[in-house]
C-alpha positions in Angstrom: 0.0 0.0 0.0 2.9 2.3 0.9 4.6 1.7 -2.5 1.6 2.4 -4.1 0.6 5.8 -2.4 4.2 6.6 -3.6 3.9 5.9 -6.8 0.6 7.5 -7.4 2.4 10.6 -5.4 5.6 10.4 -7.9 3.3 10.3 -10.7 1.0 13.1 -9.8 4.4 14.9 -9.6 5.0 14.4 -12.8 2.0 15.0 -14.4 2.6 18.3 -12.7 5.8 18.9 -13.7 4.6 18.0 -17.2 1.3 20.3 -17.8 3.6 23.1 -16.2 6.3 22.4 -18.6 3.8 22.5 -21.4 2.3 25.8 -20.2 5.6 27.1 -20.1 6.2 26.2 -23.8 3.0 27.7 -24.9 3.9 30.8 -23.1 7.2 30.8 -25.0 5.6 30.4 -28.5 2.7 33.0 -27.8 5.0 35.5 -27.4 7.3 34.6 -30.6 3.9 34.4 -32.5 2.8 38.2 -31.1 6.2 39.4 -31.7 6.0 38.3 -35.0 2.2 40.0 -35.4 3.5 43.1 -34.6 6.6 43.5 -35.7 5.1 42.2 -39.1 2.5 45.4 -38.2 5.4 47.8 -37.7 4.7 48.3 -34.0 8.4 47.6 -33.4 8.2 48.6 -29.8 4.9 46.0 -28.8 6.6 43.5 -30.6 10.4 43.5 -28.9 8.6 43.2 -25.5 6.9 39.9 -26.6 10.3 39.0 -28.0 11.9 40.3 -24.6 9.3 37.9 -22.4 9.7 34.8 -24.7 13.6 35.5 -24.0 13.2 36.1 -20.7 11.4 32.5 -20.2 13.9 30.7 -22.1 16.6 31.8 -20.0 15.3 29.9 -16.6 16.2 27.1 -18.4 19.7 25.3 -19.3 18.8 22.1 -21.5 20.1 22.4 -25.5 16.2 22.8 -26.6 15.7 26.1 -24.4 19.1 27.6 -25.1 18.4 26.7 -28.9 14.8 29.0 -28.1 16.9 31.7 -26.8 18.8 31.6 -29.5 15.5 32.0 -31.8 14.3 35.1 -29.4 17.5 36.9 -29.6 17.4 36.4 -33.5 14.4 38.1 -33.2 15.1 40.8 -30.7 18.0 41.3 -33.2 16.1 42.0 -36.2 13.6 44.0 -34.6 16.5 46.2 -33.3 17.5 46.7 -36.6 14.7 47.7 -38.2 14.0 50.1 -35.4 17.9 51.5 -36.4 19.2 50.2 -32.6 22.6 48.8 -34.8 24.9 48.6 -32.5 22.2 46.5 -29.8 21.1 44.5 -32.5 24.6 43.2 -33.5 25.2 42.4 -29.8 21.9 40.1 -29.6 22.7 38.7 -33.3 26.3 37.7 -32.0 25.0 36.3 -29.0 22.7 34.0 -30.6 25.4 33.0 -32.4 27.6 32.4 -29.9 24.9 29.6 -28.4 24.5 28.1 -31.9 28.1 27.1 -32.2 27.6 25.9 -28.5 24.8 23.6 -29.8 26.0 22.5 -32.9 23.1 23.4 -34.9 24.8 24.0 -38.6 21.8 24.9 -40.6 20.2 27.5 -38.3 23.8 29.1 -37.6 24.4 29.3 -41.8 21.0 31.4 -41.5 21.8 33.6 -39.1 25.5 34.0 -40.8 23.4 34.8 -43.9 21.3 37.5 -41.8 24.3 38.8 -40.2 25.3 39.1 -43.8 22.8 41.3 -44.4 23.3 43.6 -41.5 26.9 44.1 -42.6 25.3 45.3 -46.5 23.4 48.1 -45.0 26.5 49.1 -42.9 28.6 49.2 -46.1 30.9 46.7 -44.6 31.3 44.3 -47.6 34.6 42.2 -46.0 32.3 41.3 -43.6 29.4 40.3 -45.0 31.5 38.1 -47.7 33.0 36.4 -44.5 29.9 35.8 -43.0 28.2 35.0 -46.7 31.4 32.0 -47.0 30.7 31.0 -43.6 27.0 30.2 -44.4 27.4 29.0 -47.8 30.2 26.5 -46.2 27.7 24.6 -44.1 24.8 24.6 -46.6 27.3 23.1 -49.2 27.8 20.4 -46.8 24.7 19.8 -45.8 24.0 20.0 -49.8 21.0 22.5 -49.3 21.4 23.8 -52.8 18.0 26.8 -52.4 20.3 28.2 -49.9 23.5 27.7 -51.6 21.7 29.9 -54.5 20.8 32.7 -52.2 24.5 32.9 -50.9 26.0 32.8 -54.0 23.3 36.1 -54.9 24.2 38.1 -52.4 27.9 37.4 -52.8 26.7 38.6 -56.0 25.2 41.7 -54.8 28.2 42.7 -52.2 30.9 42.1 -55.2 28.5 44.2 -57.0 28.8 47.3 -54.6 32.4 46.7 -54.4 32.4 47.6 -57.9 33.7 44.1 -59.0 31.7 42.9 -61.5 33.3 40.1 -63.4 33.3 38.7 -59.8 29.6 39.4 -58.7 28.9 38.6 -62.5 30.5 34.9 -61.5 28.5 34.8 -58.1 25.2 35.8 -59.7 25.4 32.6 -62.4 26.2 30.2 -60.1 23.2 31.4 -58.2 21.1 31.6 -61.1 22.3 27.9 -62.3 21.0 26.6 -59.2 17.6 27.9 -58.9 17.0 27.2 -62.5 17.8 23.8 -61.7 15.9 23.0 -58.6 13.1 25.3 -60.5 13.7 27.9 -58.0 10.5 29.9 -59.8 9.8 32.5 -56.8 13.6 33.1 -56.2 14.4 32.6 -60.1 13.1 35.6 -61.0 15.5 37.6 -59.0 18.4 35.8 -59.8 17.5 37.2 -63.8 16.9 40.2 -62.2 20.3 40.4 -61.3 22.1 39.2 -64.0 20.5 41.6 -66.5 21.6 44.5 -64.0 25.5 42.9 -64.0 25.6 42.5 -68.0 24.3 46.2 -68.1 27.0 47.9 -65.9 28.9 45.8 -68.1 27.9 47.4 -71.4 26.7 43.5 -72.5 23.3 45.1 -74.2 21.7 41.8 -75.6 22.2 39.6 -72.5 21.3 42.1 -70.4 17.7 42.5 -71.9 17.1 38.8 -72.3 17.8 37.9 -68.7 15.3 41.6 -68.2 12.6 40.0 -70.2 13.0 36.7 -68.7 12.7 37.9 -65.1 9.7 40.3 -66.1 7.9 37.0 -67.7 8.3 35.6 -64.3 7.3 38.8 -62.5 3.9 39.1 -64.3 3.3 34.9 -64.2 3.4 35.5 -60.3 1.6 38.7 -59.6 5.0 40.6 -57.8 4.1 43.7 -58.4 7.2 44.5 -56.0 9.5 42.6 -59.0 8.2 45.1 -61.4 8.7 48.2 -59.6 12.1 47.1 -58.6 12.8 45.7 -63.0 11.2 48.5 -64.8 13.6 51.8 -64.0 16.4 49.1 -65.2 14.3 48.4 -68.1 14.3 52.1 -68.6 18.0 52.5 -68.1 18.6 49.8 -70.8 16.5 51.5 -73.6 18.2 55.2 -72.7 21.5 53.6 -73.2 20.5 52.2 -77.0 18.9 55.0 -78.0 15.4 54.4 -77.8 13.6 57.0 -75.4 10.2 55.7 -76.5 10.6 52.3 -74.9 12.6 54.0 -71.6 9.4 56.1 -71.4 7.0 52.8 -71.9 9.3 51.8 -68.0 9.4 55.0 -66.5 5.7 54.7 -67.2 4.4 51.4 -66.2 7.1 51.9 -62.9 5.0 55.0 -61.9 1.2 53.0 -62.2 2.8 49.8 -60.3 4.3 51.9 -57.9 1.3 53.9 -57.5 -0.4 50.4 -57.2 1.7 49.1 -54.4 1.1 52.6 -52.5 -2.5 51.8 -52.6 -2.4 48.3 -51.6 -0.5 49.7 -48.4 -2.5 52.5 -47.6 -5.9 49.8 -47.6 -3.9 47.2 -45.8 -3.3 50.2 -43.3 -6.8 51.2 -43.0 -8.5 47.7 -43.1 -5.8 47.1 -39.9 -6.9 50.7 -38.1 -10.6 48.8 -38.6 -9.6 46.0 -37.2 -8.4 47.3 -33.9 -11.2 50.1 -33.8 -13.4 47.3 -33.9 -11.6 44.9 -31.3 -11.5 47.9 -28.9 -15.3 48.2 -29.3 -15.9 44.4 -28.9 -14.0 44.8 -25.9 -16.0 47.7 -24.1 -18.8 45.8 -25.0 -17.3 42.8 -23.3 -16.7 45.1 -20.5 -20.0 46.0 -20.0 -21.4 43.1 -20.3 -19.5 41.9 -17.0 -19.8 44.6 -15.0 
């Protein structure tokens, strides 16, 4: 009888433990998923203070899977950071979550944040640094033989050679980039990978590859709907045609830029008001709620 009661005692324990355990959990994801919300909202400063709690939960605990959720909350912290222009604080909590991937050994999600560190180091104009980091991360995802991100290395090596003003390098970079996606059909990402080219062989004075890989990435463009794409093709597009001589074309871009981009502004400006409704209305729902309990 004795054993029993204490068995029935350790398992109660542990059922405990467990739901507690879970709770915890659930408390960590609901504030990585309303970080996310709002930082995807642009309400940089409600969104590091969910990032802040989720980090501040994963820190009580020591095993790999918790330090590996720190990790994930300092990424975010990090990027929020940086958006809100915070460089300096960002960096520190992008290093640090670093510094526990190594720890771990968890390759693939250390090459991403190598790859988003690369990025950091872009904006700052600090191109030796974000082709080390780029190397680091495309390293590991050669070994691991992911080849998506292989291609997305190889394009931004692309892009940093680019604004180094090395071009037969970035020019190198940018096909082996574009060799993969086409390969793995890479549609989405395939598009910019064109995108890119064409821009290379036009700094380059190459007219006719330049406008094929143009026309191939605005096929792709318009097939998906990326309005974005457009905006971001046509002034190149526009470039191109000055350059040969034919101003009626570069008009036809400068043109069909101005009504995308006057699209995209729209699209924003709805999104922006259908999200003001939103939380107009949620406030009312809640004051009715209010009411109602009272």
């Amino acid at each position: 009888m004795k054993s029993k009661l204490i068995i029935m005692v350790c398992l109660s324990m542990f059922v405990r433990h467990s739901t507690a355990q879970v709770s915890v959990i659930d408390s960590f994801k609901m504030h990585m998923i309303l970080g996310v919300k709002h930082a995807q909202q642009i309400e940089y400063h409600t969104a590091i203070q969910h990032f802040y709690g989720a980090l501040e939960i994963a820190n009580q605990y020591k095993t790999p899977d918790w330090k590996k959720r720190s990790a994930q909350a300092m990424i975010n912290i990090s990027g929020v950071l940086w958006s809100s222009k915070d460089v300096a604080l960002a960096q520190k909590y992008h290093r640090a979550s670093m510094a526990i991937l190594q720890e771990l050994d968890e390759p693939i999600v250390l090459a991403d944040n190598y790859l988003g560190g690369a990025f950091f180091y872009i904006e700052l104009q600090q191109y030796d640094s974000a082709e080390l980091y780029l190397t680091q991360s495309l390293q590991i995802y050669r070994h691991k033989n992911d080849e998506r991100k292989m291609a997305t290395a190889y394009s931004k090596l692309g892009d940093v050679k680019f604004l180094q003003h090395k071009l037969d390098e970035a020019l190198k970079y940018a096909q082996l980039g574009l060799q993969i996606r086409t390969t793995v059909s890479d549609s989405i990402n395939l598009s910019w990978s064109h995108l890119q080219a064409g821009k290379l062989y036009l700094a380059k004075n190459q007219y006719p590859k330049a406008i094929y890989h143009y026309r191939q990435a605005v096929s792709l463009f318009e097939r998906s709907g990326e309005k974005e794409g457009l905006v971001e093709i046509y002034p190149q597009m526009a470039a191109y045609f000055e350059k040969i001589n034919q101003p009626d074309s570069a008009l036809f871009y400068l043109k069909a830029y101005q009504q995308y981009l006057g699209e995209i502004y729209d699209e924003a400006k709805n999104k922006q008001v259908e999200q003001l409704k939103f939380q107009y209305e949620t406030k009312e729902k809640e004051q009715e709620n209010l009411l109602l309990r009272q």
